[in-house]
VOBA-1610 file (N, C-alpha, C; in pm, whole numbers, padded with zeros to 5 digits, always signed):
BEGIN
Unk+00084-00119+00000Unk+00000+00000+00000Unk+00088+00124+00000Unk+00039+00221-00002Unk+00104+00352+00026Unk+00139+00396+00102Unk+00130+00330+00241Unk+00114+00385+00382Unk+00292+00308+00367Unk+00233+00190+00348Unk+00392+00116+00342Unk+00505+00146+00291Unk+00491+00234+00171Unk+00554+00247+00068Unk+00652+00405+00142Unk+00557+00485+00181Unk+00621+00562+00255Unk+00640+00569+00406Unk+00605+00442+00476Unk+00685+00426+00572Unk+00833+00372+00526Unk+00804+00286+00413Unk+00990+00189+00423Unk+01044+00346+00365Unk+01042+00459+00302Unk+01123+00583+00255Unk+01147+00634+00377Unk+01028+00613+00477Unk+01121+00743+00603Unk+01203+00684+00669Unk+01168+00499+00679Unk+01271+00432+00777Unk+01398+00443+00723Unk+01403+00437+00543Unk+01553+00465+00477Unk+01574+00635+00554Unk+01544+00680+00550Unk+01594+00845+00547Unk+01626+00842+00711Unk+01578+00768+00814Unk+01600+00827+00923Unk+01723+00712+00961Unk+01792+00601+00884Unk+01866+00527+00856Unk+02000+00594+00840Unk+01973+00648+00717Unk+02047+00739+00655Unk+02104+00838+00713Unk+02037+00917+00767Unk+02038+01079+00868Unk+02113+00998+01013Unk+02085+00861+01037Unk+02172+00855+01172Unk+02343+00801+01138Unk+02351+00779+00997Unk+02526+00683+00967Unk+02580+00831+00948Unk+02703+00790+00965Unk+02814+00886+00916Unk+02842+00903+00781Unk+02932+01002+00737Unk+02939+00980+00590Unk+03012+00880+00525Unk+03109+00817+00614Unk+03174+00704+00584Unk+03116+00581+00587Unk+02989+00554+00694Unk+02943+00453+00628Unk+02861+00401+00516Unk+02803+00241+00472Unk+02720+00183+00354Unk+02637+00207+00405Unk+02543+00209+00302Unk+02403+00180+00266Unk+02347+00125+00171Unk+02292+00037+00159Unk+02209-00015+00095Unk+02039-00074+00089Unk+01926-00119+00010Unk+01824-00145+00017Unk+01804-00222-00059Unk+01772-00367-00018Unk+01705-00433-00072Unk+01567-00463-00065Unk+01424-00480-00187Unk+01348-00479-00197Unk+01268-00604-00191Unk+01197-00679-00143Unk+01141-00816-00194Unk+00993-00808-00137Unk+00896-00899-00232Unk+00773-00965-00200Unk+00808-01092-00241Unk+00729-01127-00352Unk+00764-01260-00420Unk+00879-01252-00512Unk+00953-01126-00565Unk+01077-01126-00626Unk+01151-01021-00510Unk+01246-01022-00599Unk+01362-00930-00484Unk+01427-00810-00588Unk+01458-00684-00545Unk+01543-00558-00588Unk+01581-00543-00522Unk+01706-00472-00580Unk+01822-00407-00526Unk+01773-00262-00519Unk+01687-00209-00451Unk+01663-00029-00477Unk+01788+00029-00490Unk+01870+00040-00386Unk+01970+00116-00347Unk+02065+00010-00316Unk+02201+00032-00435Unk+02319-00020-00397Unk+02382+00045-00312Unk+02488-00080-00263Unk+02564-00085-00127Unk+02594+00103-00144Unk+02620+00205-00084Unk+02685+00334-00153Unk+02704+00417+00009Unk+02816+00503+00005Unk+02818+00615+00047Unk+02662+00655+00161Unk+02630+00694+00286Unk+02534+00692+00348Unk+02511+00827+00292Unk+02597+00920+00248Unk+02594+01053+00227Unk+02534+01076+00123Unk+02514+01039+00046Unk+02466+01003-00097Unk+02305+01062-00090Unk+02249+01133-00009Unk+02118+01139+00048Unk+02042+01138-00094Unk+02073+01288-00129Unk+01986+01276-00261Unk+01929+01167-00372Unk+02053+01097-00380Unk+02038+00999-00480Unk+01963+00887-00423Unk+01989+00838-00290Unk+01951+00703-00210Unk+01805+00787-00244Unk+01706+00874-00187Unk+01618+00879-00207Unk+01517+00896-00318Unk+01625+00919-00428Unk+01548+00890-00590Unk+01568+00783-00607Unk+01605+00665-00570Unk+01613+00565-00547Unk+01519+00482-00523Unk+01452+00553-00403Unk+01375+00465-00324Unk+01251+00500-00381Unk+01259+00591-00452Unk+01072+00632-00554Unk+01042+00511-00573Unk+01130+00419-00686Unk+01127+00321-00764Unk+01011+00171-00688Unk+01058+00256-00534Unk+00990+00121-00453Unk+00840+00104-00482Unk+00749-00001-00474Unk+00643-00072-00522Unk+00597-00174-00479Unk+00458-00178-00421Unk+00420-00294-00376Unk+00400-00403-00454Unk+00427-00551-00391Unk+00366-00622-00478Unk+00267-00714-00429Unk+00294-00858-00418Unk+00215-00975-00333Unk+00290-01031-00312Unk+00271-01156-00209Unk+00352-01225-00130Unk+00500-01159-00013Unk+00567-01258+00003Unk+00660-01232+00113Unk+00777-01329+00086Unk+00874-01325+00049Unk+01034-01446+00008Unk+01123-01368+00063Unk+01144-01397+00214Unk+01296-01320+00273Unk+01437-01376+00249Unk+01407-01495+00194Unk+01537-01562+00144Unk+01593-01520+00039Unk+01573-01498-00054Unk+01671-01444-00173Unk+01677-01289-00110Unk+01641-01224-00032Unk+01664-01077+00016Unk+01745-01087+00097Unk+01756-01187+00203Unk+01907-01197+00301Unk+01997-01232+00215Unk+01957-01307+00137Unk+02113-01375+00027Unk+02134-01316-00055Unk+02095-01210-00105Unk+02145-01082-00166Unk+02164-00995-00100Unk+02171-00988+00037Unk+02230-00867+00137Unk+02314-00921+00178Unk+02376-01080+00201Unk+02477-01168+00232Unk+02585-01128+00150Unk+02546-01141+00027Unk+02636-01151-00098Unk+02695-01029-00121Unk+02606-00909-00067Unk+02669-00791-00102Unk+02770-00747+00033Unk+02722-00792+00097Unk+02781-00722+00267Unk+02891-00822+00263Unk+02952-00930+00169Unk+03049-01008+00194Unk+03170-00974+00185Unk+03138-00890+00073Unk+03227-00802-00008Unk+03297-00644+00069Unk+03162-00614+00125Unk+03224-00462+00177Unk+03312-00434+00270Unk+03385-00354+00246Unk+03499-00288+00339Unk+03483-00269+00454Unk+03335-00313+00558Unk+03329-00214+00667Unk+03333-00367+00825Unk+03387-00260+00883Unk+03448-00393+00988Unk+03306-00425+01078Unk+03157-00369+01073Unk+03078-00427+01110Unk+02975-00376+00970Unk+02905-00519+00995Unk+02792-00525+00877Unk+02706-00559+00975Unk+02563-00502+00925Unk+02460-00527+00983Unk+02313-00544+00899Unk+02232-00608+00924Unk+02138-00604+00829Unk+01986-00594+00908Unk+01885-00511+00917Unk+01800-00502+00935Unk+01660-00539+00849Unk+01570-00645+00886Unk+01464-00649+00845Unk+01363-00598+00859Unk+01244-00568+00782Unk+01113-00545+00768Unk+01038-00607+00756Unk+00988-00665+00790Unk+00846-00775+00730Unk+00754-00825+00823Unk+00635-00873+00782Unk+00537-00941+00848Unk+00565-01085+00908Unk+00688-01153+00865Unk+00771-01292+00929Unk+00699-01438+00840Unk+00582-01337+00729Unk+00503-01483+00667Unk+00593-01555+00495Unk+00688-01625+00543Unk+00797-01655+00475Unk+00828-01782+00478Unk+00881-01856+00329Unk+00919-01980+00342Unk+01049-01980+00400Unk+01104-02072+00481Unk+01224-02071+00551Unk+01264-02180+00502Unk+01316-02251+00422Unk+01433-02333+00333Unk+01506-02268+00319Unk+01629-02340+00405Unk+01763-02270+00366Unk+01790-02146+00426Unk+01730-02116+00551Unk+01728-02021+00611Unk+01801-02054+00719Unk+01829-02142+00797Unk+01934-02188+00895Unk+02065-02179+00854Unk+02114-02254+00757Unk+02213-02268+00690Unk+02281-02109+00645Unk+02157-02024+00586Unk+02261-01928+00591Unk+02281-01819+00657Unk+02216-01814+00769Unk+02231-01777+00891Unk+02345-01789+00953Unk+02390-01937+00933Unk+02535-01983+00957Unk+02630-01892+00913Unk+02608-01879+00784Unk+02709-01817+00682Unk+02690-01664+00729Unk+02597-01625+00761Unk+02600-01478+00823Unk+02706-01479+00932Unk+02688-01575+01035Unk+02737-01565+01160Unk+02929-01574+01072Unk+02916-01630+01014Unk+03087-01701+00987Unk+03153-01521+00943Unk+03049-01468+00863Unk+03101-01339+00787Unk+03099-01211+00869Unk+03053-01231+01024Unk+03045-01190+01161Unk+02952-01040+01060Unk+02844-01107+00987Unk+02679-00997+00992Unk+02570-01032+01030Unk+02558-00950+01120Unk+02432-00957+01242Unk+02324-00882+01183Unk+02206-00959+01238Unk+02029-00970+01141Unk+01971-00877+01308Unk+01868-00772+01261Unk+01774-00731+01341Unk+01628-00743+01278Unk+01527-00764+01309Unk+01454-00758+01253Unk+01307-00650+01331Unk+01276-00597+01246Unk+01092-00530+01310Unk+00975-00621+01230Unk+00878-00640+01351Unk+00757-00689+01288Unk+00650-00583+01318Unk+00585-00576+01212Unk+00453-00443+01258Unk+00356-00477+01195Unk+00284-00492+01275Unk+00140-00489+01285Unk+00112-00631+01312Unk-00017-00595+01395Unk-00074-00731+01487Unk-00074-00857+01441Unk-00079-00860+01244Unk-00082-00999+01153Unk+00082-01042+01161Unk+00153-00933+01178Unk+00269-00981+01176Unk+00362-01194+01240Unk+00413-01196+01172Unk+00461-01309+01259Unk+00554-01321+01369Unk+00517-01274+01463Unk+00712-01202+01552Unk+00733-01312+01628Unk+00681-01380+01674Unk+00796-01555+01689Unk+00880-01555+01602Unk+00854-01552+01496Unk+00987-01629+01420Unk+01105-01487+01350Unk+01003-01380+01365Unk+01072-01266+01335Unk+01156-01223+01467Unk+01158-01284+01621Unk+01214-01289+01705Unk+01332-01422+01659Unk+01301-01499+01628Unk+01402-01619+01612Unk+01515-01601+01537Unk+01456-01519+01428Unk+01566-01455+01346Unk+01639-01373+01401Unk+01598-01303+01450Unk+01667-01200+01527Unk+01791-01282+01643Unk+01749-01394+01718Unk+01825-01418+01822Unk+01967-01473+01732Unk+01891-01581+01633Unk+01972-01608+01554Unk+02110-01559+01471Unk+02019-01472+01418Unk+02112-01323+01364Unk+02219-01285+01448Unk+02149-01283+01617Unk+02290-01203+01655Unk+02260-01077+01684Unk+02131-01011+01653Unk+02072-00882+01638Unk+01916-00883+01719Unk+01871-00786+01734Unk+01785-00764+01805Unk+01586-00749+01726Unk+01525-00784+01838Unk+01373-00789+01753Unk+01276-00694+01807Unk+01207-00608+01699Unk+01129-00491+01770Unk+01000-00521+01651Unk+00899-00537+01804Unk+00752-00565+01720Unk+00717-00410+01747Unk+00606-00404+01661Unk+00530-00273+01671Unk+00419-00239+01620Unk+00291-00188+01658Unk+00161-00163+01544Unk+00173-00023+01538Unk+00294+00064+01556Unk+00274+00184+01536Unk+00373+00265+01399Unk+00313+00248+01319Unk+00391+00236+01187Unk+00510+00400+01184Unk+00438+00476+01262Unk+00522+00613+01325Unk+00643+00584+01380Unk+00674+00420+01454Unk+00764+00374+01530Unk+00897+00324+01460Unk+00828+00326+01362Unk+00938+00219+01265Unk+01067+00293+01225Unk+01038+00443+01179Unk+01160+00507+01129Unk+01243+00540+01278Unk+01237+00505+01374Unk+01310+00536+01522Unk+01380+00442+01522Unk+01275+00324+01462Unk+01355+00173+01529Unk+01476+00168+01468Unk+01490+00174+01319Unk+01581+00174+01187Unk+01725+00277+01268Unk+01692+00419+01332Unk+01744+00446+01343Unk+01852+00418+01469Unk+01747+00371+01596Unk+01802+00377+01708Unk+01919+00230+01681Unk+01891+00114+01575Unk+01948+00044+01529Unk+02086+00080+01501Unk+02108+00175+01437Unk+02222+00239+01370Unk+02332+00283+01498Unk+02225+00346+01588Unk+02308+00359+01692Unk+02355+00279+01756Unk+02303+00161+01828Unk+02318+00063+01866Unk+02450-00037+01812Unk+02437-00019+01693Unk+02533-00121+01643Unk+02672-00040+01611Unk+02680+00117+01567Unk+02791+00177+01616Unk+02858+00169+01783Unk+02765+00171+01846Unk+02832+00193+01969Unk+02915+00079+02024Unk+02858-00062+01911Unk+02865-00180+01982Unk+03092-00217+01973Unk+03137-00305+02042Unk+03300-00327+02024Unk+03316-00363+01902Unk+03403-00324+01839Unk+03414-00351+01718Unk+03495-00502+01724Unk+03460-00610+01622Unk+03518-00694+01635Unk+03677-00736+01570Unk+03692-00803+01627Unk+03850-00790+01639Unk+03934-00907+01521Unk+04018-00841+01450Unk+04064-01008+01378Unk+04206-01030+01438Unk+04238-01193+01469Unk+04330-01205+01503Unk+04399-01318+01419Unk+04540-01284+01341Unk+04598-01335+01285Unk+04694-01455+01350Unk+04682-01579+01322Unk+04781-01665+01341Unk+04935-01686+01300Unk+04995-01679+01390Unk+05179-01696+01355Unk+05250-01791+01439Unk+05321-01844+01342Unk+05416-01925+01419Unk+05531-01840+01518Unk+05547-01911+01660Unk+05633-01828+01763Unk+05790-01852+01715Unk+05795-01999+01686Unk+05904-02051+01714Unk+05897-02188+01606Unk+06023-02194+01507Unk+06043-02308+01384Unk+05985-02462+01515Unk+05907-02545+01449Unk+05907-02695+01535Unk+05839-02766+01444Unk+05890-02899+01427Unk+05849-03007+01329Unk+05674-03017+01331Unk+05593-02951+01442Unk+05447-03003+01458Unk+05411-02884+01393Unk+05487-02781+01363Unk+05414-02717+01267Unk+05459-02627+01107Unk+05558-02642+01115Unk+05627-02658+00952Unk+05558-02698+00834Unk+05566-02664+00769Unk+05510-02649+00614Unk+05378-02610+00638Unk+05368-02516+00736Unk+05173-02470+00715Unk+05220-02308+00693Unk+05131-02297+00596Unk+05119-02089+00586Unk+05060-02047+00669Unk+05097-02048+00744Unk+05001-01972+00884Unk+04925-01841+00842Unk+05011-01756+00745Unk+04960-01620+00721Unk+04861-01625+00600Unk+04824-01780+00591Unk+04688-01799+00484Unk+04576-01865+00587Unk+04605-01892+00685Unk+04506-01979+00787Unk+04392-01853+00822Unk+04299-01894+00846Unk+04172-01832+00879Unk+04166-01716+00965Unk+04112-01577+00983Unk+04148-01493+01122Unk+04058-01545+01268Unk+04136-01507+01315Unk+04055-01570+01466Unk+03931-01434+01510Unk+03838-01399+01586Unk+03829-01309+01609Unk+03790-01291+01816Unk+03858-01404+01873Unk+03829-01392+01993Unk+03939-01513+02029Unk+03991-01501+02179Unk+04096-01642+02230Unk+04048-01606+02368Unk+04080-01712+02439Unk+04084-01681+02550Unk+04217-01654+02667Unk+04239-01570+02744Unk+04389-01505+02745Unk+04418-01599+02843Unk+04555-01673+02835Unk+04573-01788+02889Unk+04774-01742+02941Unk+04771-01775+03011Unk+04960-01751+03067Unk+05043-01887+03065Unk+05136-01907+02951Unk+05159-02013+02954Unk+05250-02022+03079Unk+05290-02149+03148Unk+05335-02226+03223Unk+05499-02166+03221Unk+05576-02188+03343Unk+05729-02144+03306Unk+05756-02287+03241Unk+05903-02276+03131Unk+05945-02405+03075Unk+05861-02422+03004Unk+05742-02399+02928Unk+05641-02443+02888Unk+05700-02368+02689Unk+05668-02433+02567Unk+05665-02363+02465Unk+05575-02366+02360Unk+05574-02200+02343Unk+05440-02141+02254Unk+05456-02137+02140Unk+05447-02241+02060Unk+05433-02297+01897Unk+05331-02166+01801Unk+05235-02176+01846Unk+05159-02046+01782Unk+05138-01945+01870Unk+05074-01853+01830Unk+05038-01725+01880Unk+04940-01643+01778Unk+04853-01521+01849Unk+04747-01459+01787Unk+04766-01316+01811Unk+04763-01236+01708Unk+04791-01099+01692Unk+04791-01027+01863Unk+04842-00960+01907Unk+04829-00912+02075Unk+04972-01008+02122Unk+04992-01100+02025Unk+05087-01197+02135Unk+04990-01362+02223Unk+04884-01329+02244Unk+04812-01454+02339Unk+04858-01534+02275Unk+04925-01655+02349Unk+04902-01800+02315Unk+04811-01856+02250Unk+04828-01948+02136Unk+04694-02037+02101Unk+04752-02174+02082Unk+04931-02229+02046Unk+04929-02374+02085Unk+05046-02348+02175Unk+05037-02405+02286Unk+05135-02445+02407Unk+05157-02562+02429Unk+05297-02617+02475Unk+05340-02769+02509Unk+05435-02797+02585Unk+05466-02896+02652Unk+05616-02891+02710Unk+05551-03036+02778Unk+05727-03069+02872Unk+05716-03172+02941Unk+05610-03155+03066Unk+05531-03289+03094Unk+05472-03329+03213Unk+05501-03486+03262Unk+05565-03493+03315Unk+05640-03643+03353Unk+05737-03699+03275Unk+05685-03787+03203Unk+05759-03879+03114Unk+05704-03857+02977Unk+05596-03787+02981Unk+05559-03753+02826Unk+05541-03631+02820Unk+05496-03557+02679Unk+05471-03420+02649Unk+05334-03413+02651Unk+05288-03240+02656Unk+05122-03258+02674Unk+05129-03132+02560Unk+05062-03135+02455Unk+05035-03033+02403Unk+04874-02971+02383
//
């Protein structure tokens, strides 16, 4: 409807009006197909993001899956050390393949919020997503509420620690770990800070210095 059409424009604009100029933006569109309104771009971009969003249009139905997996696909790519993705919808959606890439969200460390509005809405599962996600769930029948939520979102997830990557290196040459590229191995983004033992030796290590493989003698054998 129209009511809809210019609520999702103010929730973009009050989206928009809360990022910096350095951060993305983007909009993806879906009922039963999916658009890209607004590519990934510049938050500053105001003018344009909102000739943009004219283009938007109701249709029928509800498919949130090809709309996360085209906000997956694009946020995989971008430069910014937190991605976040916020939903809209009523929660009445086929979910195939919706666990799975949820996974793949979590692995690419982008966190899902979702709003449900209005009383038909489905917010069980638009809550599930949300826990899932990693991100937070805001029901609402007050369609006035929605461009706050979008925004107070923005805040929220700036304020939040930024997450951390931690690179793997070898400490010290040893036959248990030779011929591995360490500086191609996966980033870590959390360890737990551990003091190795005196006499004890630290084979790997994670950006900061923390330990991640330790070994040495305990009796008559080694413990690694």
């Amino acid at each position: 409807s129209g009511t809809k059409i210019a609520l999702s424009v103010e929730a973009v604009k009050a989206t928009a009006n809360a990022m910096r100029p350095s951060d993305l933006l983007g909009v993806v569109a879906f009922d039963s197909r999916v658009e890209t309104l607004v590519p990934l771009q510049s938050a500053a971009n105001r003018p344009r993001i909102w000739a943009q969003m004219q283009r938007l249009s109701t249709g029928g139905g509800t498919n949130l899956m090809p709309a996360l997996l085209q906000a997956y696909q694009t946020l995989l790519g971008a430069p910014s050390a937190r991605k976040h993705v916020v939903v809209l919808s009523d929660g009445h959606t086929p979910t195939a393949g919706l666990q799975e890439l949820l996974a793949d969200f979590a692995s690419a460390n982008i966190t899902v919020s979702t709003v449900a509005l209005g009383n038909g809405a489905d917010a069980g599962f638009l809550r599930r997503l949300a826990d899932v996600g990693g991100g937070r769930s805001h029901v609402t029948d007050d369609p006035a509420r929605v461009p706050r939520i979008f925004a107070n979102e923005i805040f929220t997830v700036s304020a939040a620690p930024q997450p951390k990557t931690l690179r793997i290196k070898a400490t010290r040459e040893d036959k248990r770990t030779e011929g591995v590229a360490w500086q191609g191995a996966p980033v870590l983004h959390e360890v737990s800070h551990l003091r190795p033992r005196p006499r004890s030796q630290t084979l790997l290590s994670v950006t900061g210095g923390d330990p991640l493989l330790v070994g040495g003698s305990a009796g008559a054998g080694q413990v690694w």
